[in-house]
N, C-alpha and C positions, 0 to 999 in steps of 0.2 A: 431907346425911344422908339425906334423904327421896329423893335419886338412889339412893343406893347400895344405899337398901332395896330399889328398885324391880328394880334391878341382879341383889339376888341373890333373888329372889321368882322371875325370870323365871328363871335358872338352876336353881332347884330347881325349879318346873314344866317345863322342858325335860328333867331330867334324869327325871322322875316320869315326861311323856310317853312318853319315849323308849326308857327302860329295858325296858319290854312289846313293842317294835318285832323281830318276825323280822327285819329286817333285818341288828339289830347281834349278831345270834348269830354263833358261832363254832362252835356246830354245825350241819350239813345235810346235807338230801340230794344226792349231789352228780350232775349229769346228765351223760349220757352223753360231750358235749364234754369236759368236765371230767377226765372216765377216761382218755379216748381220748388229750388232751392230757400228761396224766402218765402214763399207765401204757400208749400206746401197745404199745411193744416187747411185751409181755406178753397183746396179745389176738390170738388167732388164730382168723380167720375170725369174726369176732364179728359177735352175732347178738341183738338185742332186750337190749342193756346194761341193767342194771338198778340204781343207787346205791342202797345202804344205810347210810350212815354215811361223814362226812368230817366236820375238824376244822380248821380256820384255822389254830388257835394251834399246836397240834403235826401237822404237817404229815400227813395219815393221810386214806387212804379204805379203805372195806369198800364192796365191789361183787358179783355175780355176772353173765354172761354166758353166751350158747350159742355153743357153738364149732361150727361148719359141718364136721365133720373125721369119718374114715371109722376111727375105733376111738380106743384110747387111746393105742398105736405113735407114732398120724401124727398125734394132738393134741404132743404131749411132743415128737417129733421138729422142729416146727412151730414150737411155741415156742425148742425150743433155737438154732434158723435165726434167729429172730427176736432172742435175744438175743445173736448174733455180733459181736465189733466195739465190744461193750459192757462195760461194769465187771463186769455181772452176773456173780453165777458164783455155780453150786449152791451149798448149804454143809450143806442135809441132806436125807434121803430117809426118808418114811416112811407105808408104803402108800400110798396116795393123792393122798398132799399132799410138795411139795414147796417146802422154802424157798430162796430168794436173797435175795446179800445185795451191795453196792460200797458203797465209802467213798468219801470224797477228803481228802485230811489239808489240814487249813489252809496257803491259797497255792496249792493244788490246783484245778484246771478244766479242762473240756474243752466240745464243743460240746453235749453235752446238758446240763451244767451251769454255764456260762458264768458265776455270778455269787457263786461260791465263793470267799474269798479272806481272812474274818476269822477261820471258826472250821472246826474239822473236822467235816465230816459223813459218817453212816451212816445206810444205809438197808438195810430192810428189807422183802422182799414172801413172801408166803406165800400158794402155787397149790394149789389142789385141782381135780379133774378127776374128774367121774363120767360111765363112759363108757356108760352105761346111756340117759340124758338127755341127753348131751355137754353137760352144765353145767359150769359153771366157777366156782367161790366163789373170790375174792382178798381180800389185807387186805395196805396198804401202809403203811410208816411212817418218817418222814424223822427222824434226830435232830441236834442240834447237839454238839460237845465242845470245850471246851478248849482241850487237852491232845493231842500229838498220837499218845500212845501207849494213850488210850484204844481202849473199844472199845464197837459200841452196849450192852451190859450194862451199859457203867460211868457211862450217863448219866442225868439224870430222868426222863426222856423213856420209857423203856424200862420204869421202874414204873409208869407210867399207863398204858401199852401193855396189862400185862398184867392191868390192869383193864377197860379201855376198848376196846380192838380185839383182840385175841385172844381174848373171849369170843365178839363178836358173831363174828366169821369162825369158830369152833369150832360155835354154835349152826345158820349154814350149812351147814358139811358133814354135821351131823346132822339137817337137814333142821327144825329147831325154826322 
C-alpha cells in the first residue's frame, strides 16, 4: 500500500512538473529549417525566413519571408516553376494572395509524401507577396479525412484553421 502511494505521489509530481515544460507544447515557433523542410517548393529566393506560428497536433505553419526577385511577374512566375511536378495547383486568386491546394485520398503517396496510406489528406497554403518590400506572408495547413470523397471544408481540422491560422496570416498581410 505504502508502495503504491509512493507510485502515485511521484506521478502527480511528474505530471505537476512537467505540465509548465515548453517542451511539451504543441505550439511554436517554428525555424527556419523547419519551413524550408515542408514548405520548401513554395520559397523563392528566400531571404531572412521568419516563423510565426506552427502546430504539432494539426499540422500548420504561419511564416513570412523575403523573396530576392525583381517585381511581382518574376516572384509568381518563380513560384509557379517551383511548384511544377507537384500536386500543387492554384485553386484561387485574389489581389495579392494566392491559395493552393493537393490531396492524396487514402492509399495514395508519392515521393514528397511517402507515408500516406490510412486516411485521406488535404492541404492547404495560402501565398501573399508584397512587391513593394518583396515579403512574402504564408499559412500552411495539413488535414486528415476519412472518407475519400471529402474535402478539406468537410474536416475538423478546417474549423480550427479558421480560428487559429487564417487570422494570424490575414493579420500579416495587413501588416498588424
Amino acid at each position: 500500500m505504502r508502495g503504491l502511494r509512493i507510485h502515485i505521489f511521484v506521478g502527480l509530481m511528474a505530471v505537476i512538473l512537467l505540465s509548465g515544460c515548453d517542451f511539451l507544447s504543441l505550439e511554436q515557433v517554428p525555424g527556419p529549417e523547419a519551413i524550408r523542410g515542408r514548405m520548401g517548393r513554395f520559397l523563392v529566393n528566400p531571404d531572412q525566413i521568419r516563423g510565426v506560428y506552427r502546430n504539432l497536433d494539426i499540422d500548420s505553419l504561419v511564416f513570412t519571408y523575403t523573396a530576392r526577385v525583381d517585381g511581382e511577374t518574376a516572384f509568381w512566375g518563380r513560384l509557379e516553376e517551383g511548384l511544377q511536378g507537384s500536386r500543387w495547383t492554384e485553386t484561387e486568386r485574389r489581389g495579392a494572395m494566392r491559395e493552393y491546394r493537393r490531396s492524396y485520398r487514402e492509399g495514395e503517396c508519392d515521393a514528397e509524401r511517402p507515408d500516406l496510406a490510412i486516411f485521406s489528406s488535404f492541404e492547404v497554403a495560402r501565398v501573399f507577396f508584397d512587391p513593394t518590400s518583396q515579403t512574402v506572408a504564408m499559412a500552411y495547413v495539413q488535414a486528415d479525412g476519412r472518407s475519400s470523397d471529402m474535402t478539406f471544408e468537410d474536416t475538423g481540422e478546417s474549423q480550427w484553421v479558421e480560428k487559429a491560422i487564417w487570422p494570424r496570416f490575414r493579420d500579416l498581410v495587413s501588416g498588424k
